[in-house]
C-alpha positions in Angstrom: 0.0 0.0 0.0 1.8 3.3 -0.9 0.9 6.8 0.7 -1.2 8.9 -1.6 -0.7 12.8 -1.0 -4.1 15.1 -0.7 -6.3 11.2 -0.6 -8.8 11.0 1.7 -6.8 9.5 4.1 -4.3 12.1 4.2 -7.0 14.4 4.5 -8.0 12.8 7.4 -4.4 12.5 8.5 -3.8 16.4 8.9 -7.4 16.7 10.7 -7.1 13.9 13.3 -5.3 15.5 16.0 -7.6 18.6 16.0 -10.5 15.9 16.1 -8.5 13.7 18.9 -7.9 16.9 21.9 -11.3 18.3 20.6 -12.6 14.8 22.0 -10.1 14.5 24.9 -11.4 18.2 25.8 -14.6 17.9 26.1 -14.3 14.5 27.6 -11.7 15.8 30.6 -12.2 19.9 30.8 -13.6 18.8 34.3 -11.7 15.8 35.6 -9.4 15.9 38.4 -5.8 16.9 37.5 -4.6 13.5 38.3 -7.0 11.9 35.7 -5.9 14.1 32.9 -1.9 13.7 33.9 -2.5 10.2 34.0 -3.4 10.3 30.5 -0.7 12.6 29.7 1.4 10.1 31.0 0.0 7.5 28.3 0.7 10.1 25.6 4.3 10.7 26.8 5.3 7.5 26.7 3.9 6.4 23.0 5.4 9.4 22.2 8.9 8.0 23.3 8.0 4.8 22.6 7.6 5.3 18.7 10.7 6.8 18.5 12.6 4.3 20.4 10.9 1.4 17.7 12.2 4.0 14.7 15.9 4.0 16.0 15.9 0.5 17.1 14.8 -0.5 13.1 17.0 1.7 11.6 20.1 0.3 13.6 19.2 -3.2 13.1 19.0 -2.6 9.5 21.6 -0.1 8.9 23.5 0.1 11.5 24.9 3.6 12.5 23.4 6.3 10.6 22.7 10.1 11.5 18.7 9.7 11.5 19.2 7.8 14.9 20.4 11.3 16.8 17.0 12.5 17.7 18.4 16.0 16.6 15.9 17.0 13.7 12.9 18.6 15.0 10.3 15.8 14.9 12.4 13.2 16.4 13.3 15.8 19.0 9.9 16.2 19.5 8.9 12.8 20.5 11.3 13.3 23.8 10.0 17.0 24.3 6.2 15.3 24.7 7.0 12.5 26.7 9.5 14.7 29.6 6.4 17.5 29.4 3.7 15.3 30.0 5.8 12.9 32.3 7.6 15.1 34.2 5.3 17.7 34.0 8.4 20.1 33.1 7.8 23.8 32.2 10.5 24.3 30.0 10.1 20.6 27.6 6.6 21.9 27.1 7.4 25.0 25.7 10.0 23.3 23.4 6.9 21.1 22.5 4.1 24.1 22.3 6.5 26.9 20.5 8.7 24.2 18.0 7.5 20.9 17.7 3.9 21.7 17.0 4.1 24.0 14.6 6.7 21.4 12.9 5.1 18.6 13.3 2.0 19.7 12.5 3.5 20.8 8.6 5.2 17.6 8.4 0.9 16.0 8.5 0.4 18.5 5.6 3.2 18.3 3.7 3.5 14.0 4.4 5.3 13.8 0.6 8.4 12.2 3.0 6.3 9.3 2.7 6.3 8.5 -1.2 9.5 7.5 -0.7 8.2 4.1 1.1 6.9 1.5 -1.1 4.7 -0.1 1.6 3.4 2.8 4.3 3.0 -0.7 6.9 6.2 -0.8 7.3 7.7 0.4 10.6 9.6 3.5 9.7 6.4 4.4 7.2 3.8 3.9 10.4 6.8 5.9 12.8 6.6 8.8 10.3 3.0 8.9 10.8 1.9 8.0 14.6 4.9 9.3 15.5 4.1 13.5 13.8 0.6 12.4 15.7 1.6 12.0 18.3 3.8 15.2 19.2 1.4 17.0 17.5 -1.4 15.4 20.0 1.1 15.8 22.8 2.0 19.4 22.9 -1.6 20.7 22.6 -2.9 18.2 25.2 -0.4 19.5 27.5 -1.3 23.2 27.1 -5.4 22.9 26.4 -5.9 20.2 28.9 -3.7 22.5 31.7 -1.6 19.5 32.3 1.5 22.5 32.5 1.0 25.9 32.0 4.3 27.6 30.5 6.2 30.7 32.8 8.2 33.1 31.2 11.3 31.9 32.8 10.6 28.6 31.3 9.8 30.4 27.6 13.2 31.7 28.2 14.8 28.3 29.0 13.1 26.9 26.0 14.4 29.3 23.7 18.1 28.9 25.2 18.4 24.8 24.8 16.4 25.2 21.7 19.8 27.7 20.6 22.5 25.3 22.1 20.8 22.2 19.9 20.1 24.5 17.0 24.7 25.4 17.0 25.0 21.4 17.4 22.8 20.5 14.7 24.2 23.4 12.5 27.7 21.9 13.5 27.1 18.3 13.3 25.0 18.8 9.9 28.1 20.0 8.2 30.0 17.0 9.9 28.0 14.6 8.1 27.5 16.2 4.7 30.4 17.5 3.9 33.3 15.5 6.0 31.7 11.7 6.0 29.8 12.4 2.9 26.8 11.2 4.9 22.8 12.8 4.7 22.1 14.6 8.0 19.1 18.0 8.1 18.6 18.5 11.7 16.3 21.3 12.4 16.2 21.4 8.6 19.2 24.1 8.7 21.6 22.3 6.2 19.2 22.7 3.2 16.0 23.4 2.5 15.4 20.1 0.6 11.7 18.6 2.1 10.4 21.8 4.4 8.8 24.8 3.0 11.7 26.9 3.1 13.3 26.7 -0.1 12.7 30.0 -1.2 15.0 31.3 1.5 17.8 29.1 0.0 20.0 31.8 -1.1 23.7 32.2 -2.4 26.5 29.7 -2.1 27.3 27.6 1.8 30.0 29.2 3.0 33.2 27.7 3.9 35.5 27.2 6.9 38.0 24.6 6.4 35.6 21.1 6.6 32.6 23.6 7.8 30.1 25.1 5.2 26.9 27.0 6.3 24.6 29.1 4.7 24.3 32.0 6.5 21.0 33.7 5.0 19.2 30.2 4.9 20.0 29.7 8.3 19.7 32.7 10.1 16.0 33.5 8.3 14.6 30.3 9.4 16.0 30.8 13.1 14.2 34.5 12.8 11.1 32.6 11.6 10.9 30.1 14.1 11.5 33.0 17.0 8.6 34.7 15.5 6.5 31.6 16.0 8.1 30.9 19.8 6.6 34.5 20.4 3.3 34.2 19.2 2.9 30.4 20.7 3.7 31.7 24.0 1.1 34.3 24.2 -1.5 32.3 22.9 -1.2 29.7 25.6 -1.4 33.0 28.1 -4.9 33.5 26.9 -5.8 30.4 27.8 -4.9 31.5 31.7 -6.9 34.7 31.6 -9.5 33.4 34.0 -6.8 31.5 35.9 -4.2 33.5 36.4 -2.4 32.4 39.3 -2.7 28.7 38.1 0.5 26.8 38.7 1.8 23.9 37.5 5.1 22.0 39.2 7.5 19.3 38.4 7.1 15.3 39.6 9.9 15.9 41.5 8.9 18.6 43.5 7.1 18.6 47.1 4.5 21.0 45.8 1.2 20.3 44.9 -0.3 21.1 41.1 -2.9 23.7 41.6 -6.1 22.3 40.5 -9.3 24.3 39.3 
């Protein structure tokens, strides 16, 4: 069975997770905190657990290969859901509600990654699909459902580990490419092949001994994707208008989630 782009089921691809935390909403906009972490939990660890299955198949058949490092976006993702609704941590679920969301959430519209498969049943086919699902899933139930409500100190941390992975992938991308002649895009800042940024692919990579980058490419998608951070995090402030002092903490900490 091969993936057919703009058929009904990928139609119903791209709509399913608005469908799913529509459901999950109303079934849970007035259950007890632990209820709705507990299935947070559930999420979380699908999440990981899909991505664990990808690596494991790829490393079985393969052996090493740069699409194990959970550096580009989506894969990234997959750990940002499961340590947000898990751990309940601030700062993972504003990775996952300012990045991973909006990415993941393209990567169910633009789903062409998966003409390349020749039978969508097979593992890395289905991880492409529940695993974009299920970060997609993830990151809004965390926010909507009030599982963890994002602080500005945490938007801040966010945006700082999001920078230090964002220098590795830019480093370790050039590694790949252009030193072991391997294929590595980690947060799609090596080229614009796949993502709809191509038009922002401008001029010649630089170079720097065995680095190359391309400065306008890379620097306009980072000032794109601060853009979104920005507007992400205010949105999920206006879901706290009426619950302002709402907090949420950590597993790890002796202080008790505020409930409504």
């Amino acid at each position: 069975m091969r993936w057919e782009m703009w058929s009904v089921w990928h139609i119903l691809y791209i709509v399913s997770p608005i469908v799913l935390i529509f459901i999950l909403w109303l079934a849970l906009r007035k259950a007890p905190y632990k209820v709705r972490y507990a299935i947070g939990v559930v999420i979380g660890l699908v999440s990981l657990g899909i991505l664990i299955m990808r690596n494991v198949d790829i490393y079985l058949n393969n052996g090493f290969d740069p699409e194990i490092i959970p550096l580009q976006v989506c894969h990234f993702g997959n750990i940002m859901v499961f340590i947000a609704l898990v751990f309940r941590s601030k700062i993972a679920t504003s990775i996952a509600w300012t990045l991973n969301l909006i990415s993941a959430f393209s990567s169910l519209i633009f789903a062409d990654a998966l003409l390349g498969y020749s039978d969508i049943m097979c593992i890395r086919a289905q991880a492409y699909i529940w695993g974009h699902l299920a970060i997609v899933l993830g990151s809004l139930y965390a926010v909507i459902l009030k599982v963890v409500k994002i602080d500005f100190k945490s938007f801040c941390w966010g945006i700082m580990v999001t920078f230090i992975l964002c220098v590795s992938a830019i480093v370790l991308n050039s590694y790949f490419n252009d030193v072991l002649g391997l294929s590595a895009n980690y947060f799609y800042l090596y080229n614009s092949k796949g993502v709809p940024f191509e038009f922002l692919y401008i001029g010649e990579r630089a170079v720097y001994g065995w680095f190359t980058i391309n400065w306008i490419y890379t620097f306009s998608v980072m000032s794109i994707f601060m853009i979104i951070f920005a507007v992400f995090y205010w949105l999920q402030k206006l879901l706290y208008l009426k619950d302002k002092d709402y907090q949420t903490y950590h597993i790890f900490s002796k202080k008790k989630t505020m409930r409504r």
